[in-house]
Rosetta silent file (secondary structure, phi, psi, omega in degrees, C-alpha in Angstrom):
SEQUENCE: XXXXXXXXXXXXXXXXXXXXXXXXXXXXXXXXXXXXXXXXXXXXXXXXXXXXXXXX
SCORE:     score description
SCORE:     0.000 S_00000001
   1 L     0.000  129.376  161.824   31.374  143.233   54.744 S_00000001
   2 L   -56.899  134.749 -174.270   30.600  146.905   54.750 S_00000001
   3 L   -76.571  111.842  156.949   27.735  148.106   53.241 S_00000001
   4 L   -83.888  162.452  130.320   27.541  151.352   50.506 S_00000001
   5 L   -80.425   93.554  170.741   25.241  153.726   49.704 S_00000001
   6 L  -122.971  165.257 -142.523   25.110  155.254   46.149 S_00000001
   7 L   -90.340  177.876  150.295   22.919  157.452   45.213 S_00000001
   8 L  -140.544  173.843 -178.327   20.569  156.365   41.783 S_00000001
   9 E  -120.175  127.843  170.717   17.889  158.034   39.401 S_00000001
  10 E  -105.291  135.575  171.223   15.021  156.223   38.485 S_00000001
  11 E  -150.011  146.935  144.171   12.732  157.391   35.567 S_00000001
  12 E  -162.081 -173.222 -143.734   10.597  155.874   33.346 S_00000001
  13 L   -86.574 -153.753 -118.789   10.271  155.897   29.290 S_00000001
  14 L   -97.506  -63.532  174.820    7.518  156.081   27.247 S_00000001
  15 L   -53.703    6.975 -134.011    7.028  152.233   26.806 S_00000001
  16 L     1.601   81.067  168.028    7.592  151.803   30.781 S_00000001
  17 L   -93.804  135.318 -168.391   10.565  150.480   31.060 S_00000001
  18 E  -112.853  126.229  179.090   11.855  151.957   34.449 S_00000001
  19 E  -100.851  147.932  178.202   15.986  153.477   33.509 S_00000001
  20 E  -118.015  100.850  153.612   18.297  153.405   36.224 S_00000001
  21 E   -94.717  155.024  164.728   21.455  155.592   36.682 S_00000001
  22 L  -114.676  115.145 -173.925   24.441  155.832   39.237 S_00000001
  23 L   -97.385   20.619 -172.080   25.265  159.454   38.162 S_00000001
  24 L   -99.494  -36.884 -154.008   28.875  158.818   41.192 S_00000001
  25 L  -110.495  131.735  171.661   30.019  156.083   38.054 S_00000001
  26 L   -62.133  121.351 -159.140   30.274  157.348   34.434 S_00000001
  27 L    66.289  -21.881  144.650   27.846  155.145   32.249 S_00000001
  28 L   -17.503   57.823 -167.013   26.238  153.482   34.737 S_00000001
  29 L  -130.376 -163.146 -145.004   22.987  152.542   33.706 S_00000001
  30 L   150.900  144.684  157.239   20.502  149.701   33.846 S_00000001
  31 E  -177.036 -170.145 -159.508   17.210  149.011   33.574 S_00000001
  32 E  -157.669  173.181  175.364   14.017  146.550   34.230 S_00000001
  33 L   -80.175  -42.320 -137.717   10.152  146.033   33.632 S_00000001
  34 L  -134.210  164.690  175.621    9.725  146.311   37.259 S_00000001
  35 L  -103.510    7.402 -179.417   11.409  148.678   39.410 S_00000001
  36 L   -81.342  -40.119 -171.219   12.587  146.011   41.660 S_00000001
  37 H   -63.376  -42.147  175.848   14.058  144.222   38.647 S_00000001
  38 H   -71.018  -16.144  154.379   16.105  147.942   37.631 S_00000001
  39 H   -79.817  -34.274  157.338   16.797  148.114   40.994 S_00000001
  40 H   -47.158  -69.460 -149.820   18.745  144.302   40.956 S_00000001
  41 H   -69.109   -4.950 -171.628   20.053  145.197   37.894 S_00000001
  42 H  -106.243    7.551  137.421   21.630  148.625   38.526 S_00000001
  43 H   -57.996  -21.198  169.178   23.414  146.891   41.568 S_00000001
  44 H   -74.404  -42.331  177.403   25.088  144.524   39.474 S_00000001
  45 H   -69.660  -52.834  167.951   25.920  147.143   37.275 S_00000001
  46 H   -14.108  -58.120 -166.051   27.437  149.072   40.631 S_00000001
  47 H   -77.274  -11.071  175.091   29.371  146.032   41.581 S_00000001
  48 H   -78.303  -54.917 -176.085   30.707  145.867   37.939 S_00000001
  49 H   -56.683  -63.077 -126.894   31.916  150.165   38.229 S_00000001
  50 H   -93.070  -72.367 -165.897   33.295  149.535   41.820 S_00000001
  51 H   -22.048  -68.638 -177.649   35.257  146.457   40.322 S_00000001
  52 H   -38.242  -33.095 -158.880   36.672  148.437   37.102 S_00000001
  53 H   -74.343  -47.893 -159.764   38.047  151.462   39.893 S_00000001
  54 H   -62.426  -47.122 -173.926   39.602  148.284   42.003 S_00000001
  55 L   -30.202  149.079  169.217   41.538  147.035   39.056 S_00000001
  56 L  -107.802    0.000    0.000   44.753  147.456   39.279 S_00000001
């Protein structure tokens, strides 16, 4: 299986909670305690966006 690359934004709020967007999928967002965990989690959300596009 081929691999992507999309791009994401990491920032994080006040409480630090680190937010995660994929600014390629509209609403794409995610986040974690950790930035490993917001990084898991905004790939899941990816693989959810690339799924919706796939639909037919």
């Amino acid at each position: 299986m081929k691999r992507k690359h999309f791009p994401i934004i990491i920032e994080q709020d006040a409480d630090g909670v680190f937010i995660v967007t994929c600014p390629v999928f509209k609403g794409c967002h995610s986040y974690g305690s950790t930035i490993d965990e917001a990084i898991t989690n905004i790939t899941e959300a990816i693989g959810s966006c690339i799924e919706d596009t796939i639909r037919p």
